[in-house]
ZANU-928734 format. One record per residue (C-alpha): residue in three letters; x, y, z. Coordinates in steps of 0.25 Angstrom, whole numbers, plus 5000, padded with zeros to 4 digits. Layout:
BEGIN
ALAXYZ/...
This chain:
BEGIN
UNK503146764850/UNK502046754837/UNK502646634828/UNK502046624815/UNK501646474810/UNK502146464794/UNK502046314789/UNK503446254788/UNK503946234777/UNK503946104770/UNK505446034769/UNK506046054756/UNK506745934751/UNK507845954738/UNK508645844732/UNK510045854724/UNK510445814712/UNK510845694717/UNK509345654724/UNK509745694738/UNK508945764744/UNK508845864757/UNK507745934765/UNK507646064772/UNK506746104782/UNK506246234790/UNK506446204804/UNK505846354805/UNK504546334799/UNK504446184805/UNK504746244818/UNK503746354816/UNK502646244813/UNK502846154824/UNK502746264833/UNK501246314828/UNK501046164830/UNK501546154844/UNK500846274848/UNK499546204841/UNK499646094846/UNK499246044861/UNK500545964865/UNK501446104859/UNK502346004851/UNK502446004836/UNK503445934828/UNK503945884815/UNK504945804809/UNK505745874801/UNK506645744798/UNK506845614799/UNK505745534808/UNK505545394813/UNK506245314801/UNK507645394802/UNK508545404812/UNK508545564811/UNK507445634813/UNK507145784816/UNK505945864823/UNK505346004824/UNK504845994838/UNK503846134842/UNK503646124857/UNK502846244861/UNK503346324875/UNK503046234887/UNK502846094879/UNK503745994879/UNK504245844874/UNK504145744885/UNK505345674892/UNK505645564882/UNK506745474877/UNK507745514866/UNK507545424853/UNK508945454849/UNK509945554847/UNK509345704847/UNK509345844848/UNK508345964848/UNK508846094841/UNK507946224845/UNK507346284834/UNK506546374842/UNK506146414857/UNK506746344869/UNK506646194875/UNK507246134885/UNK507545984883/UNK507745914897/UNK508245764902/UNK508145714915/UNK508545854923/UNK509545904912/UNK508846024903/UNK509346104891/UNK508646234885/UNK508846254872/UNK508446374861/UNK508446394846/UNK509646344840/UNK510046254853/UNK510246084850/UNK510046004861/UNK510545864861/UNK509445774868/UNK509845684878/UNK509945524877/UNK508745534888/UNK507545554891/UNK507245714890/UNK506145814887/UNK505945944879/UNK505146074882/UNK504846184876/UNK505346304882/UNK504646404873/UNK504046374860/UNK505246274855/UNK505446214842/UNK506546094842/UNK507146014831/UNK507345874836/UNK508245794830/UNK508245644835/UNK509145534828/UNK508645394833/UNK509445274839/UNK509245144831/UNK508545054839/
């Protein structure tokens, strides 16, 4: 399968009468980018933060894994999940393993666990952090 690389498209950010204001993303065209990047790139990972970051408790990641690759065994930060945008991963802790597809949510354990790309995946990662 051929994908074609189109830039992804910048956030659009509109506010109310009132001040307020709301963003929209592509999760499409950002996934689409951070698979070219992925399969640019020498470790097969892109990402991007599509939200939040170190300074909130919310925050949200396009994650591109190319077929094969994978994210380490490593410890959860927090409360999280990964929703499959594209592909197949499986996410695995200690000898428990789920596989998951476009459109599956799977909640990540409260222990250590790993994620590997099955095929060309892309994942949004949603992690909310405990306070320390």
């Amino acid at each position: 399968m051929k994908r074609t690389t189109r830039p992804a498209a910048p956030a659009r950010t509109e506010s109310d009468e009132r001040g307020k204001s709301m963003q929209k993303f592509s999760l499409d065209a950002i996934s689409r980018e951070q698979l070219a990047k992925a399969a640019a790139a020498g470790s097969g990972r892109g990402a991007e933060t599509v939200y939040g970051g170190h300074e909130r408790s919310l925050r949200q990641t396009v994650i591109a894994l190319s077929s094969g690759r994978s994210l380490a065994e490593h410890e959860n930060p927090g409360e999280a999940t990964v929703l499959v945008l594209d592909g197949r991963v499986r996410l695995s802790s200690g000898t428990v393993s789920w596989d998951g597809r476009r459109g599956d949510l799977l909640v990540i354990p409260q222990a250590r666990h790993a994620l590997e790309a099955l095929t060309d995946a892309v994942v949004l990662l949603t992690v909310v952090k405990h306070p320390d």
